[in-house]
N, C-alpha and C positions, 0 to 999 in steps of 0.2 A: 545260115543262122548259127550264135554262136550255142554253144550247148554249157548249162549252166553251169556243170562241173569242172568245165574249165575257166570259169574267170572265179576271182577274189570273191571269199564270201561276204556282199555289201551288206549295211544294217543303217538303219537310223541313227539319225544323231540331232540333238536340239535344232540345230539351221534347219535341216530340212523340214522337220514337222514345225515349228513354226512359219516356216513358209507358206507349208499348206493351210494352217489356221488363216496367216493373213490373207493368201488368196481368196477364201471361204468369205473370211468379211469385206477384202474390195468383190468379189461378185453377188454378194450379198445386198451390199448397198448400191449396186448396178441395176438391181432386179433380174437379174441372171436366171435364177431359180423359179421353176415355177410353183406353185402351190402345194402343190401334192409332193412335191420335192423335199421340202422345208424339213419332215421328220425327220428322212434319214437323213440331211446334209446338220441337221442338229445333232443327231448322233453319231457320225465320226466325227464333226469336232470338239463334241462332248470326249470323245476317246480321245482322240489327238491330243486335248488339255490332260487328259490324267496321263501319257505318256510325259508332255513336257515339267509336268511335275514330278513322276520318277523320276526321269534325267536329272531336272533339277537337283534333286534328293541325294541323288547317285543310289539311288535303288530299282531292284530287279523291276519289270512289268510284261506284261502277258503279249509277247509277241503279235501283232497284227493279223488280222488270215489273209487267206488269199481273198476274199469276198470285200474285204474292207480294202485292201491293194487297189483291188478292182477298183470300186468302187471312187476311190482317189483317182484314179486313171481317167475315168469319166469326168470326173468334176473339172480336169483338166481342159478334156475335148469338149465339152459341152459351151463350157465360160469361153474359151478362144473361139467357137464357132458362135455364140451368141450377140457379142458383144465385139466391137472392132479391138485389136489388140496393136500395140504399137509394136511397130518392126525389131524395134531395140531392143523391147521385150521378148522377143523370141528366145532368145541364145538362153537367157537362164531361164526362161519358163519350159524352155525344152529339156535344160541339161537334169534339171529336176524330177520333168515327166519320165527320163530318160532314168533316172536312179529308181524310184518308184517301180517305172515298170519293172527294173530287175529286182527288186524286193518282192514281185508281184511270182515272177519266175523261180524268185527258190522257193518261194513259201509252197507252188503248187510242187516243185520236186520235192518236196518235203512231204509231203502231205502224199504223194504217188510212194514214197520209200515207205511210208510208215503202215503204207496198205499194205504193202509187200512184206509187213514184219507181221500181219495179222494171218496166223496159219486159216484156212480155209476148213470146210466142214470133213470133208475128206480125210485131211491131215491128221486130224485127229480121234480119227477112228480108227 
């Protein structure tokens, strides 16, 4: 496994989060999702749109967590295993799932370093 601090720090950029909007809406209109799903798949793409409108902007926006990463990661495996996927579609619906996940991987090394900058009860006594 590769260990994140050695590869290039990735980030978002317009293609890919538009990507995953339009995934959202062809499995949307597939009926992909089920029922009790709808909220939260309405709100990451509720977020998803206010990042492609900062980029648009060229202005800052509130980095992703790892919960929403996640959460993306799913939407992935869930739609390819619900619905048949065409074979051609694979290579870029993976290379995608494949960027994602490492967005998924710094955000939790991030999130594990910033624990590590929180001194402990101990520390401070």
């Amino acid at each position: 496994m590769t260990d994140v601090n050695d590869v290039a720090e990735l980030s978002l950029n317009k293609q890919l989060v538009v990507a995953v909007i339009e995934l959202i809406d062809f499995y949307s209109k597939k009926g992909v999702f089920k029922l009790n799903e709808y909220k939260d798949i309405a709100t990451i793409n509720e977020r998803l749109d206010e990042v492609v409108k900062a980029l648009d902007a060229n202005k800052e926006y509130t980095e992703l967590s790892a919960q929403e990463y996640g959460f993306i990661l799913l939407i992935f495996k869930e739609g390819t295993q619900r619905i048949p996927t065409a074979i051609e579609s694979f290579g870029q619906i993976f290379g995608i799932f494949q960027h994602y996940k490492t967005l998924l991987e710094q955000s939790v090394a991030r999130d594990e370093a910033s624990k590590k900058d929180v001194p402990r009860v101990e520390q401070l006594e």
